[in-house]
C-alpha positions as CSV (number, residue, x, y, z in Angstrom):
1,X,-37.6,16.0,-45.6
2,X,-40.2,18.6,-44.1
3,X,-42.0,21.1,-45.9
4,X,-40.8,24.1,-47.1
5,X,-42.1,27.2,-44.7
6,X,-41.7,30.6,-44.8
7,X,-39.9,31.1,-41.4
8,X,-38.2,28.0,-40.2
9,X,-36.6,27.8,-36.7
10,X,-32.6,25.6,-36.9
11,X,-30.0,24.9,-34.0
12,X,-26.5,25.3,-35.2
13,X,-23.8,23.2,-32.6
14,X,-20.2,23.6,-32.6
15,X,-17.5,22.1,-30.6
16,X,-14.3,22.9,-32.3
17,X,-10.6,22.0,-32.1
18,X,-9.4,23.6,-28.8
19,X,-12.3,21.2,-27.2
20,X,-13.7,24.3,-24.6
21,X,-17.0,23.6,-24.6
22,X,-20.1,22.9,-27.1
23,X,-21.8,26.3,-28.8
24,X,-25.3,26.6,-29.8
25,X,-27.5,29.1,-31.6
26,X,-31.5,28.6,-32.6
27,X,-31.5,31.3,-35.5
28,X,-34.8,31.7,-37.7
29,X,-34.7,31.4,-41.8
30,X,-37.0,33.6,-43.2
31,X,-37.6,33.9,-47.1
32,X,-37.5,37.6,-47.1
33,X,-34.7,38.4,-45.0
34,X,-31.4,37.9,-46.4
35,X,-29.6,37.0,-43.1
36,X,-30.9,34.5,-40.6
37,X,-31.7,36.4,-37.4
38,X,-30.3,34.9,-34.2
39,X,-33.0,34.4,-31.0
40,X,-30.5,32.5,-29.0
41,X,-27.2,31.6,-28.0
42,X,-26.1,29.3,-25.4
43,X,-22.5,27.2,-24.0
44,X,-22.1,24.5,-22.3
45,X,-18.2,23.8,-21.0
46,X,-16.5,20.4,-22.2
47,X,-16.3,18.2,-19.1
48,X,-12.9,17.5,-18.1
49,X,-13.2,13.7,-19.3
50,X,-14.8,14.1,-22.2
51,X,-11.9,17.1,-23.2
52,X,-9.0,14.5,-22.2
53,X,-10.7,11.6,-23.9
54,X,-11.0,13.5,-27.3
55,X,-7.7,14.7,-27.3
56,X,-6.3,11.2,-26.4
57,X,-8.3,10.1,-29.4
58,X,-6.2,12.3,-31.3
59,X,-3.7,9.9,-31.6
60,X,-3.4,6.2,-31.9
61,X,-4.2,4.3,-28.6
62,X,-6.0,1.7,-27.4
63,X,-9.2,0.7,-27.4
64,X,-10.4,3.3,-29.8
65,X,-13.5,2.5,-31.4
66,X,-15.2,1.6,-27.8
67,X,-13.8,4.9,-26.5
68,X,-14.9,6.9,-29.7
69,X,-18.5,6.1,-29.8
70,X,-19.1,6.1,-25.9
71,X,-17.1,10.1,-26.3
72,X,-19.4,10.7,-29.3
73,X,-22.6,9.9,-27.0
74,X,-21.6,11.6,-24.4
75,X,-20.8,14.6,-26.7
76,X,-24.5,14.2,-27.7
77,X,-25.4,14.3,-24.3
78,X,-24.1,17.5,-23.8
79,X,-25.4,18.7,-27.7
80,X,-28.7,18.2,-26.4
81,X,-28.6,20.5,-23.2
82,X,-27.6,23.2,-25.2
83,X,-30.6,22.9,-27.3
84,X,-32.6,22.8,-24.0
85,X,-30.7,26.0,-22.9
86,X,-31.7,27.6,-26.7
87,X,-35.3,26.4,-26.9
88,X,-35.8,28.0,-23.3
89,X,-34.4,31.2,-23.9
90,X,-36.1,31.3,-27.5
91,X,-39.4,30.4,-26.1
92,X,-39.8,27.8,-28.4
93,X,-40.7,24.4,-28.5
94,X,-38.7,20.9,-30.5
95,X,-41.5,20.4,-32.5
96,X,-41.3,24.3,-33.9
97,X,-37.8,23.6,-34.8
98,X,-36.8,22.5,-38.8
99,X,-33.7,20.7,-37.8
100,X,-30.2,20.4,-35.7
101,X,-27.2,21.0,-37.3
102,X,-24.3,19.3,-35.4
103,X,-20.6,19.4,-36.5
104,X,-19.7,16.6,-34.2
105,X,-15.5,16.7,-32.6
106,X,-12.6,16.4,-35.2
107,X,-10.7,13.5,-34.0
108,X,-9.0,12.4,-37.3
109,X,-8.9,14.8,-41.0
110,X,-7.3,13.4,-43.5
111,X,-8.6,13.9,-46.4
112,X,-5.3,12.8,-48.8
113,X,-6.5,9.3,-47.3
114,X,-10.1,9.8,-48.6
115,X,-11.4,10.6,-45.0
116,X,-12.6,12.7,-42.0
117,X,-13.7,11.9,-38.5
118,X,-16.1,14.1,-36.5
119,X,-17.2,11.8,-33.6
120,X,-20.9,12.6,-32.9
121,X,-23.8,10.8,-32.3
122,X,-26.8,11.8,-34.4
123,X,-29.2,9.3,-34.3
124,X,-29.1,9.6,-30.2
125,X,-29.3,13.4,-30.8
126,X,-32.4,13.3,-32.8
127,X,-34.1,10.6,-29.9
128,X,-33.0,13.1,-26.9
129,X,-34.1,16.4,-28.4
130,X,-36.9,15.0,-30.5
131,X,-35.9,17.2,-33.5
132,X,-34.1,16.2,-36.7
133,X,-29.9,16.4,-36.8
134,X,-28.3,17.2,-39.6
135,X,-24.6,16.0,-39.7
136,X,-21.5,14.4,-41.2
137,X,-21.1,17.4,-43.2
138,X,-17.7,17.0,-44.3
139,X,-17.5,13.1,-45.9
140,X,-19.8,14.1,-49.1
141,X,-17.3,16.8,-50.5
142,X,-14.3,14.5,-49.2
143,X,-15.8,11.8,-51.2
144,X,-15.8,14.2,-55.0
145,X,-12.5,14.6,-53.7
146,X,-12.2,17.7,-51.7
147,X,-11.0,18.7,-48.4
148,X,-13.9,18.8,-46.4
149,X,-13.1,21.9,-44.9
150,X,-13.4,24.6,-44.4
151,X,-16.9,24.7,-44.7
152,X,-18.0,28.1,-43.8
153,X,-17.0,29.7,-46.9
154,X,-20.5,29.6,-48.5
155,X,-22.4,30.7,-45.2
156,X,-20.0,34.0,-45.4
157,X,-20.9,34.6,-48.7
158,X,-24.2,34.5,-48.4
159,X,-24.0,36.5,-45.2
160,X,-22.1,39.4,-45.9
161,X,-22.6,39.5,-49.4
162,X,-19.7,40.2,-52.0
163,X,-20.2,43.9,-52.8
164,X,-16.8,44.6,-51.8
165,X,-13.6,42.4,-51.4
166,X,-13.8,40.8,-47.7
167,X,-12.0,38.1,-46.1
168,X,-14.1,36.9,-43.0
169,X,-11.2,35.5,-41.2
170,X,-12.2,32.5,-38.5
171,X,-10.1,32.2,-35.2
172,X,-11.2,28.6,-33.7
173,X,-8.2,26.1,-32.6
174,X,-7.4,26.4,-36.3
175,X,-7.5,29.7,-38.7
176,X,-9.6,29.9,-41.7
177,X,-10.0,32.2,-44.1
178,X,-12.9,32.7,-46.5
179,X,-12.1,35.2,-49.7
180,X,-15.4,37.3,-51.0
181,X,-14.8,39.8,-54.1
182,X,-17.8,40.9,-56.4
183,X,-15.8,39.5,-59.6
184,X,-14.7,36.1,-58.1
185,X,-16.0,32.8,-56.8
186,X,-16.3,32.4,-53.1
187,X,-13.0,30.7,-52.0
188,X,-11.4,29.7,-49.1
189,X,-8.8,27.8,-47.5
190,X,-7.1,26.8,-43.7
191,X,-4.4,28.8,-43.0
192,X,-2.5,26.9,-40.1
193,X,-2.8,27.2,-36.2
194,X,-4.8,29.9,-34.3
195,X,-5.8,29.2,-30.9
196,X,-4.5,25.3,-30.9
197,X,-0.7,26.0,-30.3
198,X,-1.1,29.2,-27.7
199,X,-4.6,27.1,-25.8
200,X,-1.6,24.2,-25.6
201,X,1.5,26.4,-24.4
202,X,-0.7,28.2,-21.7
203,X,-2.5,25.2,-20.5
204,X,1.2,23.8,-19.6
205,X,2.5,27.0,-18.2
206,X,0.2,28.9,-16.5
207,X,-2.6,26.3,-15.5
208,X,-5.4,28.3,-17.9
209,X,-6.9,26.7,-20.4
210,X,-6.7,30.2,-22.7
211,X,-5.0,33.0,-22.3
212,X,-7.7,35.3,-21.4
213,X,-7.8,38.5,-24.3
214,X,-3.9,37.4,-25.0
215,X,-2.9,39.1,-21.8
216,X,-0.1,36.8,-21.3
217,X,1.1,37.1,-24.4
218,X,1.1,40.1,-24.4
219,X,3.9,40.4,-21.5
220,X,6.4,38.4,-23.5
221,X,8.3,39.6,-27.0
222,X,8.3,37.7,-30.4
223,X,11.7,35.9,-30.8
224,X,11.8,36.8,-34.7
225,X,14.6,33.8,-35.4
226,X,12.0,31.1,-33.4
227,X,9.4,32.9,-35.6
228,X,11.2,32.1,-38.8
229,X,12.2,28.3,-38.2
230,X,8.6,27.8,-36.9
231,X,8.2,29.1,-40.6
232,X,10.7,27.7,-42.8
233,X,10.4,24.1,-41.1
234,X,7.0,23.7,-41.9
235,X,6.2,22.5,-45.5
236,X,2.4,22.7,-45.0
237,X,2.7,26.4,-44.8
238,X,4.3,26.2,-48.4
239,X,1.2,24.4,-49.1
240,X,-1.1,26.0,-52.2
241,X,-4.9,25.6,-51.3
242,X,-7.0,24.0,-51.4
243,X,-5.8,23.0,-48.4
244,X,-6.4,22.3,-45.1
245,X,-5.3,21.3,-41.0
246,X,-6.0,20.3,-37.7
247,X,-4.6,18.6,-34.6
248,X,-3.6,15.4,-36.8
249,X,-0.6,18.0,-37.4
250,X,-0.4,20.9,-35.0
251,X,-0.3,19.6,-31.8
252,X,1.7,19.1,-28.6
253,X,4.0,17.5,-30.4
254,X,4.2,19.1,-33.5
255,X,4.9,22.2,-30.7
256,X,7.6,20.2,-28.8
257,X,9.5,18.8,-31.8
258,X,9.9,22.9,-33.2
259,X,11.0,24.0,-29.7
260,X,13.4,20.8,-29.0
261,X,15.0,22.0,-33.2
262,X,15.3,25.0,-32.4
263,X,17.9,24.5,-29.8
264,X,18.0,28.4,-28.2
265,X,16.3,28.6,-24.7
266,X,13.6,31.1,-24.9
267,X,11.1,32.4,-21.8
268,X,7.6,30.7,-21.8
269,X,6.3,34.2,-22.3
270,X,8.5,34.7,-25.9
271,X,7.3,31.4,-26.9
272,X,3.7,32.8,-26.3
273,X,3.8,36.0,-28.3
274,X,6.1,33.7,-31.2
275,X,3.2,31.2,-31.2
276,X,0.8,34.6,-31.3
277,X,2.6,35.9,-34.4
278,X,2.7,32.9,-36.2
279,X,-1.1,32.6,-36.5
280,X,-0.7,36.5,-37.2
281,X,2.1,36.0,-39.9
282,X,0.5,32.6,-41.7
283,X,-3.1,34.5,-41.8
284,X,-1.7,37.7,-43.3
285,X,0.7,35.7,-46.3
286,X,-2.5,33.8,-47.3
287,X,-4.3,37.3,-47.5
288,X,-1.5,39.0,-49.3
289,X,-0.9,36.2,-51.7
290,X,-4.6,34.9,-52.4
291,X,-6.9,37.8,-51.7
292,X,-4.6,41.2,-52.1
293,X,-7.7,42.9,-52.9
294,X,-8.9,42.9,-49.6
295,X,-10.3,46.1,-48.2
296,X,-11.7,44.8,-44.7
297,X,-11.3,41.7,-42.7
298,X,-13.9,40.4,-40.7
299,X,-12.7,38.2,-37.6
300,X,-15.0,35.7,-36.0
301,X,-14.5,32.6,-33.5
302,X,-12.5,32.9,-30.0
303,X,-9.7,34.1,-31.3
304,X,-11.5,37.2,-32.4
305,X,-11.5,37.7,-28.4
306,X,-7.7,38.2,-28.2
307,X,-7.2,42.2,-28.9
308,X,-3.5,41.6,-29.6
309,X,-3.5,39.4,-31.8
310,X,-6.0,41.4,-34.2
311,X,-4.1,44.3,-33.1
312,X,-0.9,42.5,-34.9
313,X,-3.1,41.1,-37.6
314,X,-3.9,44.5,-38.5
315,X,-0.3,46.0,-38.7
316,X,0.5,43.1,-40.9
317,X,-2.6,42.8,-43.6
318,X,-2.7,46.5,-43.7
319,X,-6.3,47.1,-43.6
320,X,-9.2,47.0,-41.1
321,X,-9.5,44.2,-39.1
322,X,-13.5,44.3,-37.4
323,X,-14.9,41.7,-35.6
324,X,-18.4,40.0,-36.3
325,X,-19.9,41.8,-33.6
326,X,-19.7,45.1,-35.5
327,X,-22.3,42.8,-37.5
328,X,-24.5,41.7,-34.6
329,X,-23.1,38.1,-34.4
330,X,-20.9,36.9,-31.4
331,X,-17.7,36.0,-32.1
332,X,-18.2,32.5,-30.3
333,X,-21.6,32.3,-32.2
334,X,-20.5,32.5,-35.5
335,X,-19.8,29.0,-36.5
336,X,-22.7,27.4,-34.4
337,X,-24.5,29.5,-37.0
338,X,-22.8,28.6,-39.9
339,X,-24.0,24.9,-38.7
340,X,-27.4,26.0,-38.2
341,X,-27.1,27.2,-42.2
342,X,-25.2,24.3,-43.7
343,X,-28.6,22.3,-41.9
344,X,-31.0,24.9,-44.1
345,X,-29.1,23.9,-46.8
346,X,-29.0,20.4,-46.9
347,X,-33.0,20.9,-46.2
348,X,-33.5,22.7,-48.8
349,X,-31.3,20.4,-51.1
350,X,-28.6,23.7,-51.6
351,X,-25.3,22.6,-52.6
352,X,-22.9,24.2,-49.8
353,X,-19.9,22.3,-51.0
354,X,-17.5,24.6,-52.6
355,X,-15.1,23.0,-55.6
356,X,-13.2,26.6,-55.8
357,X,-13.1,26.1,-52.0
358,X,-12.3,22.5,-51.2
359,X,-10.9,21.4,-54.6
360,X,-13.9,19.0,-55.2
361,X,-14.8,17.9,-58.8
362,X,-18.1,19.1,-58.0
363,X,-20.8,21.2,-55.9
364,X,-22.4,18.9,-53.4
365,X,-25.3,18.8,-50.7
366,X,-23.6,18.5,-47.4
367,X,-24.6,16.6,-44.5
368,X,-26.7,13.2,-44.2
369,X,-30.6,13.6,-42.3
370,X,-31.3,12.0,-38.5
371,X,-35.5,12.3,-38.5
372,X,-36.6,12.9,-35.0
């Protein structure tokens, strides 16, 4: 493990569910500064193979375990010219660097079954960039027996503090929520879709791989009765936390089976503002019935990028809804920095597994080390 110093350059990379591209930050760690300040940002789009291979890997098919680890060096492949990209515009160099923190791509979470899959490639990582990786950060708090996820909750709390009650609410291609008060532990807990189900209807309907700041969305109308079965047929949003989701349930299928139910034709467009209000709706009846006390919440992730759908958050949580950038931290940079920590952890042997957030039986160091 290298030696403690008072500054100390990481990478944080993040390619998340909705498979759009790789994000990187290079943030330095400084022992009196509370935050860690960001020098960089960079992201790379997911080429179009690589996207369609992951997804397919989503399910069971054939061949998987050749196709898996040739996608997860590929995957470092791209990893690495992002950190190229970051040590460029940082005007730094590998060997000034502390370590890489790498999430990897969620193909398979299932942590009832005792395990999670985030393809990656670390030891080829380490070899291309010549720095240390940090990864696997989810198998060590899966194996005391908790969720794995989500993982951000401790990086929040030691971001924004807990001087108030805040929920810092992150909007990747799944919703999670992380609950701050001044009285309480730091918990948190995967709400259900956010970007997953709209990135899926608008990709088949419009050719986009997003729907660009919700626009189309926001030229359709929620169909309140689709809204409700979308609801009520779902048992995982009964679900207490800890708990947790991905594409192993919400997914094109999960999608198609709700619409086929449903049995009332309604316009691409409705389906698109229903799908909007159900990650609106799921988000605010977590907030309500786990953090009530909450006076502001702080969105992050792409999501945060779609003005309607915070708009709707808003009318529904009744109380602020900011964004991260009111805080100086890009939306899409959020979670490559909340990688970048979880590797300052695990380097400074910091327990970032949460029990009161992933259900654990005890705190744990998360991640396992690549040397360069």
């Amino acid at each position: 493990m290298p030696p403690v110093q008072d500054t100390q350059f990481f990478i944080g990379l993040m390619s998340g569910t909705s498979t759009d591209g790789a994000d990187g930050v290079i943030a330095a760690f400084s022992a009196n500064k509370k935050r860690p300040e960001v020098l960089a940002q960079a992201s790379l789009p997911m080429p179009p193979a690589l996207k369609t291979l992951f997804l397919e890997l989503n399910a069971t098919g054939h061949n998987e375990l050749e196709k898996s680890c040739l996608a997860a060096n590929e995957l470092a492949h791209l990893y690495a010219r992002v950190c190229q990209l970051l040590l460029s515009r940082a005007g730094l160099a590998p060997e000034q660097v502390t370590a890489i923190g790498a999430h990897g791509q969620t193909v398979r979470h299932r942590p009832d079954l005792g395990y999670t899959i985030q393809l990656n490639s670390p030891a080829l990582l380490a070899e291309l960039g010549q720095i240390a990786v940090v990864s696997d950060f989810r198998s060590r708090d899966v194996a005391a027996g908790g969720q794995g996820a989500p993982l951000v909750p401790a990086f929040h709390e030691a971001l924004f503090g807990t001087q108030k009650p805040l929920t810092v609410l992150n909007l990747g291609g799944m919703a999670n929520i992380s609950i701050l008060h001044p009285e309480k532990e730091v918990s948190g807990f995967d709400t259900g879709p956010a970007n997953v189900l709209m990135d899926l209807w608008c990709k088949q309907h419009t050719g986009q791989e997003f729907d660009q700041n919700g626009q189309w969305g926001k030229s359709g109308t929620v169909n309140e009765a689709l809204l409700h079965f979308m609801l009520s047929t779902e048992p995982w949003f009964r679900q207490p936390p800890p708990k947790s989701t991905g594409r192993d349930l919400f997914n094109q299928q999960w999608l198609n089976s709700m619409l086929s139910a449903f049995d009332h034709e309604v316009a691409p467009q409705d389906i698109q503002a229903t799908l909007r209000a159900l990650t609106a709706q799921t988000i605010s009846d977590a907030i309500h019935a786990y953090a009530p006390e909450t006076r502001e919440v702080i969105a992050c992730g792409g999501g945060a990028l779609n003005s309607r759908l915070l708009r709707e958050l808003a009318e529904r949580v009744n109380c602020p809804v900011s964004s991260c950038e009111d805080y100086g931290i890009a939306c899409q940079s959020m979670e490559a920095l909340a990688f970048a920590w979880l590797a300052w952890a695990h380097c400074h042997r910091h327990p970032a597994g949460t029990p009161s957030v992933s259900g654990a039986r005890h705190k744990t160091i998360l991640g396992a080390y690549y040397p360069a």
